[in-house]
VEXMI-450563 format. One record per residue (C-alpha): residue number from 0; x, y, z. Coordinates in Angstrom, 2 decimals, decimal comma. Example, Ala and Ser with C-alpha at 12.3 -4.5 7.8 and 13.67 -1.06 7.14 Angstrom:
REM VEXMI-450563
<site k="0" east="12,30" north="-4,50" up="7,80"/>
<site k="1" east="13,67" north="-1,06" up="7,14"/>
//
This chain:
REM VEXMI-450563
<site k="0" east="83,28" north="122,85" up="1,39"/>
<site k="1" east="86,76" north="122,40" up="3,10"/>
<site k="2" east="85,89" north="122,91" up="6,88"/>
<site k="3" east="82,16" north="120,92" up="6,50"/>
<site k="4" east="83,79" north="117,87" up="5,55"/>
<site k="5" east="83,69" north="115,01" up="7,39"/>
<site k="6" east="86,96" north="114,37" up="9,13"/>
<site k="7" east="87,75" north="110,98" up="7,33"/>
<site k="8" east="86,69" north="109,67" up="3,59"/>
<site k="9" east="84,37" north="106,88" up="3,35"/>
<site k="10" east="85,60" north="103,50" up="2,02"/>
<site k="11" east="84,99" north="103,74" up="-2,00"/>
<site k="12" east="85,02" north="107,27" up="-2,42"/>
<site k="13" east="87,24" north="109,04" up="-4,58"/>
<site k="14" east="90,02" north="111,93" up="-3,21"/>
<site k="15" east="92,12" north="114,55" up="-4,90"/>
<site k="16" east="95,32" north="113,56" up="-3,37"/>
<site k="17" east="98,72" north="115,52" up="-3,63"/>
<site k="18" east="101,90" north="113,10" up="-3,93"/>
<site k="19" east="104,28" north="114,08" up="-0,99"/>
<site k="20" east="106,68" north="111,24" up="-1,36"/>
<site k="21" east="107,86" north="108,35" up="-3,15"/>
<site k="22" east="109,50" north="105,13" up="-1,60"/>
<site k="23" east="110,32" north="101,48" up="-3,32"/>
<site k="24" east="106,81" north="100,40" up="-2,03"/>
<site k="25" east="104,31" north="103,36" up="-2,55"/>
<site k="26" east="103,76" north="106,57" up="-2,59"/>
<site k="27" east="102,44" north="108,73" up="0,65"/>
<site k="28" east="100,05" north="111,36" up="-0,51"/>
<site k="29" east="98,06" north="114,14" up="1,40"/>
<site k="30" east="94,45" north="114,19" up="1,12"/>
<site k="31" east="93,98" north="117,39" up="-0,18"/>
<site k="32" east="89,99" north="117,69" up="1,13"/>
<site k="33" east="90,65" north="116,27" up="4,49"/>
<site k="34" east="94,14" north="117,31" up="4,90"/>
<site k="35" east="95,27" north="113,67" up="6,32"/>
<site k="36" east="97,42" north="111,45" up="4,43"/>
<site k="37" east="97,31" north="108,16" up="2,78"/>
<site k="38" east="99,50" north="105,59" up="1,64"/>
<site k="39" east="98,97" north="104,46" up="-2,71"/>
<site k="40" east="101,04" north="100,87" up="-2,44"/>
<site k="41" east="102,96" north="99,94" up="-5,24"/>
<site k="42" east="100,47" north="96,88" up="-5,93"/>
<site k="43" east="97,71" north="99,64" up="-6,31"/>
<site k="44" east="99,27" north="102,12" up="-9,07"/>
<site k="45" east="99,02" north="100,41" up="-12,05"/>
<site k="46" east="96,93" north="97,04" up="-13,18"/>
<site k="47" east="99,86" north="96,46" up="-15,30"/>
<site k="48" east="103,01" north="95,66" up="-13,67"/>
<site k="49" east="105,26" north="98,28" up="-12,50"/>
<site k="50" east="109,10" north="98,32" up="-12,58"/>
<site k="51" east="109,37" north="101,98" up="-10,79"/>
<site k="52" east="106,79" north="103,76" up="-9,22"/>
<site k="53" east="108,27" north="106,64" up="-10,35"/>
<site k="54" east="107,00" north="106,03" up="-13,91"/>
<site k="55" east="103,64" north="106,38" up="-12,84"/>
<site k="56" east="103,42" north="109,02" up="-10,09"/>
<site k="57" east="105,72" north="112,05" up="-9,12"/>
<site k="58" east="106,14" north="114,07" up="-6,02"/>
<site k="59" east="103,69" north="117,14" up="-6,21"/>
<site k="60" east="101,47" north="115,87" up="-8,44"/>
<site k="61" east="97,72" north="116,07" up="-8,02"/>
<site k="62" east="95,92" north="112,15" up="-8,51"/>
<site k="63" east="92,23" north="111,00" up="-8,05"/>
<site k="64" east="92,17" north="108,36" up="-5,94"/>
<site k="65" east="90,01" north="105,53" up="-4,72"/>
<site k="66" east="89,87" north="104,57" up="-0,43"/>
<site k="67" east="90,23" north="101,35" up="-0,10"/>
<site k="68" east="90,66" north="101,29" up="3,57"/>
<site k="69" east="90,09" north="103,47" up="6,67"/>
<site k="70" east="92,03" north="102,96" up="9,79"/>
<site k="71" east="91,22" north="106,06" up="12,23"/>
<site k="72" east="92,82" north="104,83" up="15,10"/>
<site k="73" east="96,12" north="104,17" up="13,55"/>
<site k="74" east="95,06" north="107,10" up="10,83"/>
<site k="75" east="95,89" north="105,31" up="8,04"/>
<site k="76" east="93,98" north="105,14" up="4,81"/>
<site k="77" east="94,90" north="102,61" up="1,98"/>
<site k="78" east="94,36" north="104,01" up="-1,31"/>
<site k="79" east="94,48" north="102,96" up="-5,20"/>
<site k="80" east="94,68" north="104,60" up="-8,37"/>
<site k="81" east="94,27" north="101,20" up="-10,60"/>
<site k="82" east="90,94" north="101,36" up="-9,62"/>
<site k="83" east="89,67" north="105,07" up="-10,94"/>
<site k="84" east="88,01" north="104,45" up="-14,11"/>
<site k="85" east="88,39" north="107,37" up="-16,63"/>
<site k="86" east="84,89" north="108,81" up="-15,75"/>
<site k="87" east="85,41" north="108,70" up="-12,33"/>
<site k="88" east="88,53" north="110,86" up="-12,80"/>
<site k="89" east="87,04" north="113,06" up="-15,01"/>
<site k="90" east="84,15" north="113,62" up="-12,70"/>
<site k="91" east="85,96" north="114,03" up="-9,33"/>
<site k="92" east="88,14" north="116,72" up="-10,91"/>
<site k="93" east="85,12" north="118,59" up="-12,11"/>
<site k="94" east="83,55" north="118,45" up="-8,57"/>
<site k="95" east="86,66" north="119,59" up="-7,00"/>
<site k="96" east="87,30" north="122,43" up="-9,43"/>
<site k="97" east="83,69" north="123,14" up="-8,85"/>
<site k="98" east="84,39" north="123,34" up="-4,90"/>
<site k="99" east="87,09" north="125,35" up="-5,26"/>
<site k="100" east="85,61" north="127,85" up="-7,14"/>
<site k="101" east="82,60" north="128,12" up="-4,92"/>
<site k="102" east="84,72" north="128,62" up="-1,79"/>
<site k="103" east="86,74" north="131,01" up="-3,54"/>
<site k="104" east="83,05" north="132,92" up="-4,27"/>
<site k="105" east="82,27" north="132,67" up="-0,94"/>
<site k="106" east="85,37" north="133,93" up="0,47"/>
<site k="107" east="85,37" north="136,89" up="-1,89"/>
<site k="108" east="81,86" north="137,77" up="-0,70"/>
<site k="109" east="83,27" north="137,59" up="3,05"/>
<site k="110" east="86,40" north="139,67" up="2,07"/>
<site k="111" east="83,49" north="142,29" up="0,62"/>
<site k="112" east="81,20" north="142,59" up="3,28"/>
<site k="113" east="83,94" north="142,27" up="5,98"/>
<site k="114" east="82,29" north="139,34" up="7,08"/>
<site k="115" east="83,92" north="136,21" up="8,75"/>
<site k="116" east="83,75" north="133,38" up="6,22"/>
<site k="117" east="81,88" north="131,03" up="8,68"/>
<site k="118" east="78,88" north="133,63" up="9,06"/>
<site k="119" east="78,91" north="133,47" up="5,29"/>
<site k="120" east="78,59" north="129,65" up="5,26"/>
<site k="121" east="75,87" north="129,63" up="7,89"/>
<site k="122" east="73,74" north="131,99" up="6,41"/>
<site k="123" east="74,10" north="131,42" up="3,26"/>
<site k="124" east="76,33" north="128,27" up="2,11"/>
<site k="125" east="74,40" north="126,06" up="4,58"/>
<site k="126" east="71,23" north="126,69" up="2,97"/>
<site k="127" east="72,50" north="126,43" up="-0,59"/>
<site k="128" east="73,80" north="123,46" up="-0,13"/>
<site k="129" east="70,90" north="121,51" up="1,59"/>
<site k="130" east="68,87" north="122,97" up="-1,18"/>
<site k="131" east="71,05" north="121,93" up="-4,15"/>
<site k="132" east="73,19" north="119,64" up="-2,97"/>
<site k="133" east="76,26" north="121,39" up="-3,95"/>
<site k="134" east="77,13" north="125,01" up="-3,16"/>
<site k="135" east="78,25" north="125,65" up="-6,37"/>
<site k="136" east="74,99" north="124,68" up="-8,37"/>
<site k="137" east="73,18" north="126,93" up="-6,25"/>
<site k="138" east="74,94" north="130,06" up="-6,82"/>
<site k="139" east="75,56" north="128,66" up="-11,07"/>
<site k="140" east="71,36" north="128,74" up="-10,62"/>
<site k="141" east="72,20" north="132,84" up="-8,86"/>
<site k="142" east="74,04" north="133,98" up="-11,97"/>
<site k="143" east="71,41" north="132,42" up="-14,12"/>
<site k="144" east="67,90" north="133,52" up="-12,41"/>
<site k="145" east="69,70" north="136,23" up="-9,88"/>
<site k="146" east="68,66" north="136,89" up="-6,45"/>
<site k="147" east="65,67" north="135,91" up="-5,74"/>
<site k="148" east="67,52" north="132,11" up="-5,99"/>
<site k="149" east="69,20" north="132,86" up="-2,57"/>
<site k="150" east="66,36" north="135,38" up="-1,08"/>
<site k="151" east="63,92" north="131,76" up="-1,61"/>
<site k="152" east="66,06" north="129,95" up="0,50"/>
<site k="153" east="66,34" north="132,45" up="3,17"/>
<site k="154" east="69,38" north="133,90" up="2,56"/>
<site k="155" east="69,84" north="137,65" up="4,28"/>
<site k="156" east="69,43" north="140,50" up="1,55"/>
<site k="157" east="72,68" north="141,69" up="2,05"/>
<site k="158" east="74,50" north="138,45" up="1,55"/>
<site k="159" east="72,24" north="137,46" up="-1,47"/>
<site k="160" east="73,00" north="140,74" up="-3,59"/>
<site k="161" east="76,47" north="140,43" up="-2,75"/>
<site k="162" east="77,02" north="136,65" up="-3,65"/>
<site k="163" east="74,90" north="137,06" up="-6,98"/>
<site k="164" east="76,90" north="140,34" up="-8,48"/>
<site k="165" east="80,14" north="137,93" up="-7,60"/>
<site k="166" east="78,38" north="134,84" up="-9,29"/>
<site k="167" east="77,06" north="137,00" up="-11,97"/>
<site k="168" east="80,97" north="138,22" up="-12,84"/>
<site k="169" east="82,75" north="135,03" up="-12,01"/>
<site k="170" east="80,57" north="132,14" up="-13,30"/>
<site k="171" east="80,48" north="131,55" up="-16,81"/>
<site k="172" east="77,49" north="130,49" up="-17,74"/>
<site k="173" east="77,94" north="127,28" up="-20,34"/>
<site k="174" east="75,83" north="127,13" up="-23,40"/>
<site k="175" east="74,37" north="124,09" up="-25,60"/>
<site k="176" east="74,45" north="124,89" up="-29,46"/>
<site k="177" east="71,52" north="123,47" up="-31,89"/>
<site k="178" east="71,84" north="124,23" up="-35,57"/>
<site k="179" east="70,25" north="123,84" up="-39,22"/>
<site k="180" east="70,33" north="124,38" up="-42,79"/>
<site k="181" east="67,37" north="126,78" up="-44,03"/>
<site k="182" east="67,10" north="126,86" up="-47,64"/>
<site k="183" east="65,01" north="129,94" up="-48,76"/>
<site k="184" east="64,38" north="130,81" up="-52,48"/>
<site k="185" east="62,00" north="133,99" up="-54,09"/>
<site k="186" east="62,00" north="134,43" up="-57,75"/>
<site k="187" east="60,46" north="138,05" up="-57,61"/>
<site k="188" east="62,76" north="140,83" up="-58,49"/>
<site k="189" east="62,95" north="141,88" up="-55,11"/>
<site k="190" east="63,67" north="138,25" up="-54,10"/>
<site k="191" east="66,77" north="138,53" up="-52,36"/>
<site k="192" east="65,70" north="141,35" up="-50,23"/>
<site k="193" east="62,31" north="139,68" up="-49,13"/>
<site k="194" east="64,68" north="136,90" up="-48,13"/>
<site k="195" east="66,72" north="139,10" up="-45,70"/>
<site k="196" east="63,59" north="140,35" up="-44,10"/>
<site k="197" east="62,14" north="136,59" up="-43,95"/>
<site k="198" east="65,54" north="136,05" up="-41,75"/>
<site k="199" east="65,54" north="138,79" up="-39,61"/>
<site k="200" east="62,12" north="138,00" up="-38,70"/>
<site k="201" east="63,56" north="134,41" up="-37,54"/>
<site k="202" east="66,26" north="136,11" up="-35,95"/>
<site k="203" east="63,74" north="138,85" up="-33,92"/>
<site k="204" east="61,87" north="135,65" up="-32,47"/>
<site k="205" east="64,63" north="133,65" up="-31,66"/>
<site k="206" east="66,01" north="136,30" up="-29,39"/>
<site k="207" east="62,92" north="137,22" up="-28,42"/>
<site k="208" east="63,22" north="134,05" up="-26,34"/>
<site k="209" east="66,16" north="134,78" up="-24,68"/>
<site k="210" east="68,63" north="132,87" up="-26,55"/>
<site k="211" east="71,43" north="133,72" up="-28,98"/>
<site k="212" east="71,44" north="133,16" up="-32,52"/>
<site k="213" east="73,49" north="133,35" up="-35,58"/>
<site k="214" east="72,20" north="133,39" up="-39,35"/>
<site k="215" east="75,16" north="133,83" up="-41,88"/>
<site k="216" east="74,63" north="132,24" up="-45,64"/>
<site k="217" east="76,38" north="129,14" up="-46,49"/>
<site k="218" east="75,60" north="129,83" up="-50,63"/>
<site k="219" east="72,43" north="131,31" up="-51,54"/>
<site k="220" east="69,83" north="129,94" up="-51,13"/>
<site k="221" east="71,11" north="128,11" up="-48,73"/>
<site k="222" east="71,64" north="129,88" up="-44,69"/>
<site k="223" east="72,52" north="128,77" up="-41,28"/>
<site k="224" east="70,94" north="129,07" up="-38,36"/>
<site k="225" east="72,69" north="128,26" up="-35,26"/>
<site k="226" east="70,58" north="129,38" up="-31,37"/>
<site k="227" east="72,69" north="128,99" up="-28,32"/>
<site k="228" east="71,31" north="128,83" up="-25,29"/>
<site k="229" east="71,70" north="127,72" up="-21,82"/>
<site k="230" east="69,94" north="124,39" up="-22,19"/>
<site k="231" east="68,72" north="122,08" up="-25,16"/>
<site k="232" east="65,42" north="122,06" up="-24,53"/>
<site k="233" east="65,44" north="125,90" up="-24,60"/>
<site k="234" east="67,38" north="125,59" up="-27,57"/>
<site k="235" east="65,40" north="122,88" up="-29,29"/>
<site k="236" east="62,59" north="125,06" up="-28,71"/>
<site k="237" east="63,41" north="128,40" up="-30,19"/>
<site k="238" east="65,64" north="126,56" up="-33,10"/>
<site k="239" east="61,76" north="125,46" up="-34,40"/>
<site k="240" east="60,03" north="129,25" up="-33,53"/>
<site k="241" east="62,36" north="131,33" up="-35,46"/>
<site k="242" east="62,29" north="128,15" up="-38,40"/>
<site k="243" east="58,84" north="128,00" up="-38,62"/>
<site k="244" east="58,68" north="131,65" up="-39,37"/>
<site k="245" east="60,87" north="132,02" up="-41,70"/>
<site k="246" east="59,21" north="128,96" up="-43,67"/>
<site k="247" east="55,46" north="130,60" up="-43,03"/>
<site k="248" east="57,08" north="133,83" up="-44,50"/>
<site k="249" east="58,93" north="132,98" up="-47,52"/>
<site k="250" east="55,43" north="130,93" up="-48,73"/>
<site k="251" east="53,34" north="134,20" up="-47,67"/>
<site k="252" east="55,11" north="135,98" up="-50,13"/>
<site k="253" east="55,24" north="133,24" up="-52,69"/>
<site k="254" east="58,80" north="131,80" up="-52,11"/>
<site k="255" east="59,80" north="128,13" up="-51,62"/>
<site k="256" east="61,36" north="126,92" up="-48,26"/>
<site k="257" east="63,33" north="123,72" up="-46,57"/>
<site k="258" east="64,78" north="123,52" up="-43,60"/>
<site k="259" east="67,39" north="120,68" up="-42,50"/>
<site k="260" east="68,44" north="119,76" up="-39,04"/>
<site k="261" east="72,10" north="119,21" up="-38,59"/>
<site k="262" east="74,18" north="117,43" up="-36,12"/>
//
């Protein structure tokens, strides 16, 4: 969070740095998570050679960049974007917008209880954090599993139930996706309505377990099934349930049946 961070970066790390202004030589930039500023040298924009800086980098703009040096007496830090590979950008954003969102959770659960902010961090981001890591997996984990997440840790009842209704409403929770092809086929008279039961029965177990699923037909006999669910594993898992019974029931009732994973 903002205020727990150290006071300086560490040589290597990577910053979310707002552009501020642009010279013939560089570009000064604030530090957006330590709210100090830096200097991104010409040499250190691009590994390609660069004719204007301003091709590159413009003022307000929002960059990842790498420290390359930390001077705290003169309070000067050296800083690069050449040397950000595309999945360190991509993974410093996410953290930030991650840290964001968690101190703008926190603060709404401050602004709710009439709290100050840094009672809310002690008593309940401080122990999130040294549990999880990061604030925000902890209270992602609240709007999955609920209170008893922050109650675990310590957290004050008051504070807990507040912090998971405002995870609860303000987290999306993301989902994984598994689907297949099942391929169903009853010659009795009554065939195709023996084959709607034999899905709903797939679809009753697969939400039995907590997931979400969708079975729409392709082209008879053919029908997919697609679970969502908050993790593959979980998904995996109750993809092969609600298959397997809809397999054992269309041969109970003397039917034929195939089932085909897709990607």
């Amino acid at each position: 969070m903002e205020f727990k961070k150290p006071e300086w970066p560490d040589v290597g790390d990577s910053v979310i740095a707002t552009v501020v202004k642009i010279t013939g030589y560089g570009a000064y930039v604030k530090l957006d998570e330590y709210n100090k500023e830096g200097l991104l040298h010409i040499s250190e924009v691009s590994s390609s050679w660069v004719r204007n800086i301003r091709d590159v980098v413009r003022e307000g703009q929002k960059v990842v960049l790498k420290v390359l040096r930390v001077d705290t007496e003169k309070g000067h830090v050296d800083l690069s974007l050449r040397r950000v590979t595309k999945r360190e950008k991509k993974e410093k954003l996410l953290s930030w917008k991650k840290d964001r969102k968690a101190d703008s959770l926190l603060r709404s659960a401050s602004e709710k209880l009439n709290i100050p902010l840094e009672e809310i961090h002690e008593k309940a981001g401080d122990l999130i954090e040294k549990e999880f890591g990061e604030l925000y997996e902890g209270l992602e984990k609240t709007a999955k599993e609920g209170v008893d997440v922050l109650l675990k840790l310590g957290v004050p009842k008051g504070i807990a139930v507040t912090l998971e209704e405002i995870a609860r409403e303000k987290i999306k929770i993301p989902l994984v996706k598994v689907k297949g092809i099942l391929e169903l086929q009853s010659t009795k008279p009554n065939g195709v309505v023996l084959i709607k039961e034999t899905l709903l029965k797939a679809q009753k177990i697969a939400e039995s377990q907590g997931t979400n699923v969708r079975i729409y037909v392709v082209a008879p006999p053919k029908y997919r099934i697609v679970v969502s669910a908050e993790d593959y594993k979980n998904a995996e898992s109750t993809l092969e349930k609600a298959t397997e019974t809809a397999l054992n029931s269309i041969e109970k009732i003397g039917g034929k049946g195939a089932f085909k994973r897709e990607k």
